[in-house]
C-alpha positions in Angstrom: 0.0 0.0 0.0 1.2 3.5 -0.9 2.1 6.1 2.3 0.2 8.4 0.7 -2.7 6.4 1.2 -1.7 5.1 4.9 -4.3 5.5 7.6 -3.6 7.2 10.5 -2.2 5.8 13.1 -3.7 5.2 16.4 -2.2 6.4 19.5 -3.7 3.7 21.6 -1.4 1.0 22.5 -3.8 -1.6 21.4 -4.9 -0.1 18.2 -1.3 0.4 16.7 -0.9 0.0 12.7 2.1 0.0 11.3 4.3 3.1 10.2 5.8 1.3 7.2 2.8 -0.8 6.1 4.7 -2.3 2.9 7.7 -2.6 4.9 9.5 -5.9 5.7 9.5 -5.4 9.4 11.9 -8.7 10.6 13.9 -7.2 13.3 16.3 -10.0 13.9 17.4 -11.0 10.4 20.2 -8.4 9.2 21.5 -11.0 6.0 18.3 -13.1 5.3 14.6 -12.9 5.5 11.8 -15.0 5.5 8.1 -13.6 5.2 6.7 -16.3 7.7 9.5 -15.1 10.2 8.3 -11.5 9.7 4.6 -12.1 10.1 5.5 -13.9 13.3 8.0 -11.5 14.4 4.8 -8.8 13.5 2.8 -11.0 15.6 4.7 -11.4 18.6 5.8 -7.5 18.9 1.8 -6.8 18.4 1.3 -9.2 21.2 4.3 -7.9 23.6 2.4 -4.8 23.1 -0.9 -5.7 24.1 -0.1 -7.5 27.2 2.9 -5.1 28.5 0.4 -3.5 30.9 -0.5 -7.2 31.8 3.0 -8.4 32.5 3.8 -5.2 34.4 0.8 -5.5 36.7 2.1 -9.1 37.3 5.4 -8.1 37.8 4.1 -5.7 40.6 2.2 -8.0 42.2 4.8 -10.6 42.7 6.9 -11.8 45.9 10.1 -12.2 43.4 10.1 -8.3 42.2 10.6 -5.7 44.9 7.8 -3.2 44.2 10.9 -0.4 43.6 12.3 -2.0 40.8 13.2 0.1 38.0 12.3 -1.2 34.7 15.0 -1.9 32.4 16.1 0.4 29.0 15.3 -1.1 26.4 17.2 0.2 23.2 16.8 -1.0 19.2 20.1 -1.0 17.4 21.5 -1.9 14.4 25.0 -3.6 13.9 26.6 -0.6 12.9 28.0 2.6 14.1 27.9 4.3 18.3 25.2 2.7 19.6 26.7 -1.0 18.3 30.1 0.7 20.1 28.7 1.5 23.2 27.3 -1.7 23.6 30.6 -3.7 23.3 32.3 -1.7 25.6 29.8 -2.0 28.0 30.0 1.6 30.1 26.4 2.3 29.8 25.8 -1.1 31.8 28.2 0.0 34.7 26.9 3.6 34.8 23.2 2.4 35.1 23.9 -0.4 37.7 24.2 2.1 40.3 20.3 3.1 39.5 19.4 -0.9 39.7 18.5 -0.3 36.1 19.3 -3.1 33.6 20.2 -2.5 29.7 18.3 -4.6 27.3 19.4 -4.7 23.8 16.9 -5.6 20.4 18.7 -5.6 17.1 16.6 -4.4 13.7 18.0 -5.0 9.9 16.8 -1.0 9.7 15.6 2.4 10.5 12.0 1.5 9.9 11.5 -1.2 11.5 13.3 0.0 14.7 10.9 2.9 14.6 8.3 0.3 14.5 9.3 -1.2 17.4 9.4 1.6 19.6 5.6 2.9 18.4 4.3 -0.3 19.5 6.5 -0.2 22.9 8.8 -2.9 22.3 12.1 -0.9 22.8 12.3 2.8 24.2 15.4 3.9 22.4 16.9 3.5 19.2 19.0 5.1 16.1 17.9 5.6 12.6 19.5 7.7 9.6 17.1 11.1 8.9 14.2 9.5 7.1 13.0 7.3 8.6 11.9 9.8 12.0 10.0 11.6 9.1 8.1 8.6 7.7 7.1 7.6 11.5 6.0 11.3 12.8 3.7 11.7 9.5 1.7 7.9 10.5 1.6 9.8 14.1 4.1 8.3 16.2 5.2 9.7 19.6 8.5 9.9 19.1 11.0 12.6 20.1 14.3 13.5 19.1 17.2 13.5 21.8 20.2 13.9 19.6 22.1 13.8 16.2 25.4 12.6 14.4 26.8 15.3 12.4 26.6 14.8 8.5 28.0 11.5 6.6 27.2 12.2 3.2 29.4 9.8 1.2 28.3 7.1 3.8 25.1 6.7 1.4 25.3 6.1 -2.1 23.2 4.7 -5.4 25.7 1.9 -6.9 25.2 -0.1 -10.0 27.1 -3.3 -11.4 30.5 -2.3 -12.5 29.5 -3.8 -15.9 26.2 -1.6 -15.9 25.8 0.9 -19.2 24.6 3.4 -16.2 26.9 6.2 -15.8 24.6 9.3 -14.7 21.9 9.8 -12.7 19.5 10.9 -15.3 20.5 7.3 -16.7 18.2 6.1 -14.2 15.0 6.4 -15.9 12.3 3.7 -16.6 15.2 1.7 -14.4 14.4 -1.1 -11.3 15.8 0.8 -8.2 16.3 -1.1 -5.2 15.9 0.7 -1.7 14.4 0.3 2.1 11.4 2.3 1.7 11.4 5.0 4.6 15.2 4.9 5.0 17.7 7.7 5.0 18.8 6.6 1.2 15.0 6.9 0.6 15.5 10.9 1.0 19.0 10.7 -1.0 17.4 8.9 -4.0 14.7 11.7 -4.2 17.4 14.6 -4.2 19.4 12.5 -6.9 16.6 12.7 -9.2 15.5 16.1 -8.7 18.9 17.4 -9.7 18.9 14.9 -12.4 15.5 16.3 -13.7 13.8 12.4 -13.4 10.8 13.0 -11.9 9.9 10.3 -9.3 7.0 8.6 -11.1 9.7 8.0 -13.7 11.6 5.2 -12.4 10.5 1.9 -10.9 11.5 1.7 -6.8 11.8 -2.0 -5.4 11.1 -1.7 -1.9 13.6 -4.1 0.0 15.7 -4.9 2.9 19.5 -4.4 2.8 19.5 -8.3 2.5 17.0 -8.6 0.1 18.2 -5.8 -2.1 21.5 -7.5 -2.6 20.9 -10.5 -3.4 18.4 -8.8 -6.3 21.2 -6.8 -7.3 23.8 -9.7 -7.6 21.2 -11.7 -9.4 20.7 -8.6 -11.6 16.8 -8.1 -10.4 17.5 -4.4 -10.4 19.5 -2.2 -12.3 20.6 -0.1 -8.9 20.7 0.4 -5.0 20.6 2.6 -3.1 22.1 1.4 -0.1 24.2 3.7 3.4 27.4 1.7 5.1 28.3 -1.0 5.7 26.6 -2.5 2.9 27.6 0.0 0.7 31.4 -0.9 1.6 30.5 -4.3 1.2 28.8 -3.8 -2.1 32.0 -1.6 -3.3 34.8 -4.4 -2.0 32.9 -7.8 -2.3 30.8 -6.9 -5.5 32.7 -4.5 -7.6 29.7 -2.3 -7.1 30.0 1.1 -9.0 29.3 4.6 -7.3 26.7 6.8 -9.5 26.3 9.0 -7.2 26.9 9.5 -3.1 25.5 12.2 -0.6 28.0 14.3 -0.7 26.7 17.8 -1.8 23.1 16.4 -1.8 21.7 15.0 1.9 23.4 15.0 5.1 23.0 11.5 5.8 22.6 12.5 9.6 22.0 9.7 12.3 19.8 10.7 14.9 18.9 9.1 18.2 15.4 9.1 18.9 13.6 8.0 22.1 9.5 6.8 22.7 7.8 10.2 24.0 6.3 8.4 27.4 9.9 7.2 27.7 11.2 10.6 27.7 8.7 12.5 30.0 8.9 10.2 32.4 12.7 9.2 32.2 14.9 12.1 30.7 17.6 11.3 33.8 17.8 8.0 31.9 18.5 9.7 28.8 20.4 12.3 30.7 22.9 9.3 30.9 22.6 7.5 27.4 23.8 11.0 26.0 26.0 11.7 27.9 27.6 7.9 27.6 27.0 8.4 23.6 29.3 11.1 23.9 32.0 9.6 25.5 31.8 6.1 23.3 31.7 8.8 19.8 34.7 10.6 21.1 36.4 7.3 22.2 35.5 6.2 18.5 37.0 9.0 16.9 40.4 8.2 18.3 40.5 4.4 17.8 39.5 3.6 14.5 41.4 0.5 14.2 39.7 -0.8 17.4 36.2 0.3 16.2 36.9 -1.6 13.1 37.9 -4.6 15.4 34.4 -4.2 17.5 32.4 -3.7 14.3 33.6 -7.0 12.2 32.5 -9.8 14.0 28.9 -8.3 14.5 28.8 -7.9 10.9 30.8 -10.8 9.7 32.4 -8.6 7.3 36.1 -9.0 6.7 38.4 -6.1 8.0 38.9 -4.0 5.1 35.4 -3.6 4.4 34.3 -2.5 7.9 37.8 -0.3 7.7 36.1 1.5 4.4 33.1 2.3 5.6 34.4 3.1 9.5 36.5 5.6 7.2 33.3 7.5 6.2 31.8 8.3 9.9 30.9 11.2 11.0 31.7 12.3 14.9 30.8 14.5 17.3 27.3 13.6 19.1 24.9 16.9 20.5 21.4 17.0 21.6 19.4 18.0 18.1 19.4 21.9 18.1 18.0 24.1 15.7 19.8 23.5 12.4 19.2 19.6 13.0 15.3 20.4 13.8 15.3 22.9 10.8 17.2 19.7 7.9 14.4 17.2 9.3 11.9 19.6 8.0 13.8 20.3 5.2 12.9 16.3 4.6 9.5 16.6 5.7 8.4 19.4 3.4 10.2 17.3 0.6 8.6 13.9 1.3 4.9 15.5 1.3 5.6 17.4 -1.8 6.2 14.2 -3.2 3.2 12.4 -1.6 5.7 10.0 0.0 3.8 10.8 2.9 -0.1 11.5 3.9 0.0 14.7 5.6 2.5 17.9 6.8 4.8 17.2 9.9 6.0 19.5 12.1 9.4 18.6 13.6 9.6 20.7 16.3 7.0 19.3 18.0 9.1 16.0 18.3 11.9 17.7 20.3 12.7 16.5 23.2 13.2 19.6 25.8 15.4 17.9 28.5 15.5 18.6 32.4 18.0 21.2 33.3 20.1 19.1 35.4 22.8 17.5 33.0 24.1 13.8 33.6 26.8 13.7 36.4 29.7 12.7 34.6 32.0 10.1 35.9 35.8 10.0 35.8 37.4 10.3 32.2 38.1 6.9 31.0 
């Protein structure tokens, strides 16, 4: 089904729809995909959902869970970049301990489908590039943002077969483009072709997972993909993939970290902390490359020069989303609904989150 013909979303817990309704929304599978997996996967976040009220009236109720119990964060990842750091190393474990808060950890195959997870209340934390925020707050998510990655353009990039006659954007025309609908290369693929004069309607988009869409493009199903890191490093090195076109000059290719709206009204010391700890881990990052790369390849199972490549093309420097980051998202926004890629106007300012004044208490450099 379209997003421009999406129903509106329903803020009660038990009348969720999805955000992405033509979406593969697997969370666990980042290399392979199954639809019966995903409609059980569906199934079972749904359910978790429904009965989380349940289960935490249980909880309450029981001899085995001290009534004072702090409930654990639950953050959505994907195998790649701070977040994917921060949990090897660990610190945001030790610096929550003290709190008797415990650290749960989901993984999603993409932006979208982590989004979906924290709408329906399976996680209350996540990271996506800047799209897919966009997608989620037009279907009427409660979402707000709590901070950004600074740009990453060439992170992102539309890549052909090195043996393709493609050479140009404008090339691109009548052509099978492979993409995850709702993702930050979803945004970069609509400024390509504006520049390129191709309207829109003019080429054919296969919505797929980063899984999905490579194994089309090595079987030559498509003609293109537009696909972000590591896959794109992979598709460079493994495949012989050929850059048409990256972000650079065209989108920011931001990441931004986004938390569940409850979450953050009721818990912004909480997120006081995982800022605060994203900060240290990015800034850690920027100095250790090499061990960054080491962290990064066995969750990927990509060989070293591959993860190397596309650790090359991050972007550091975490803040809480200010004005310029606010002002881009609409930017993206306007452009999206212009296009009909989404059913109605967003404004992003009303997704920021505006934290306590008390900062996190910072421990000892480590």
């Amino acid at each position: 089904m379209p997003l421009s013909a999406m129903p509106r979303l329903s803020t009660a817990r038990g009348g969720c729809r999805p955000l992405f309704p033509d979406v593969p929304m697997d969370r666990f599978a980042m290399y392979t995909h199954s639809p019966l997996r995903r409609n059980l996967t569906l199934a079972a976040v749904s359910l978790l959902a429904a009965l989380s009220g349940l289960t935490t009236s249980a909880v309450a109720q029981s001899d085995a869970a001290p009534p004072t119990a702090a409930k654990p964060l639950r953050i959505g990842y994907q195998k790649y970049g701070t977040l994917t750091v921060l949990k090897a190393r660990g610190t945001l474990e030790k610096r929550l301990a003290a709190q008797g808060i415990d650290v749960k950890w989901t993984e999603f195959p993409a932006g979208p489908q982590l989004l979906e997870g924290l709408n329906v209340g399976a996680i209350d934390f996540g990271s996506t590039g800047e799209a897919p925020p966009i997608f989620a707050l037009a279907a009427g998510a409660r979402l707000v943002y709590v901070g950004n990655q600074p740009p990453a353009p060439s992170g992102e990039a539309i890549v052909v077969p090195k043996a393709s006659a493609l050479t140009r954007v404008a090339d691109l025309r009548g052509k099978r483009i492979a993409l995850n609908k709702g993702s930050n290369v979803h945004y970069l693929l609509v400024k390509l072709l504006e520049q390129a004069n191709v309207p829109y309607g003019d080429i054919q988009p296969v919505y797929l997972t980063p899984a999905d869409a490579r194994a089309a493009f090595e079987r030559g199903a498509v003609d293109a993909w537009v696909i972000w890191d590591p896959f794109l490093a992979a598709a460079e090195t493994q495949l012989g993939a050929r850059v048409l076109a990256d972000g650079t000059g065209v989108v920011d290719n931001a990441q931004y970290f986004l938390a569940a709206r409850g979450y953050a009204q009721t818990r912004g010391d909480v997120l006081n902390v995982v800022l605060d700890e994203l900060k240290q881990t990015d800034a850690w990052s920027a100095a250790h490359p090499k061990e960054v790369t080491a962290i990064l390849g066995p969750q990927l199972g990509l060989e070293p020069a591959v993860v190397a490549r596309s650790v090359s093309r991050l972007a550091y420097g975490i803040r809480p989303v200010g004005a310029q980051a606010l002002a881009d998202q609409q930017r993206i926004a306007d452009a999206f609904h212009a296009l009909k890629l989404i059913p109605r106007p967003v404004k992003v300012a009303d997704a920021a989150w505006q934290p306590a004044a008390q900062p996190a208490t910072r421990p000892a450099a480590r």
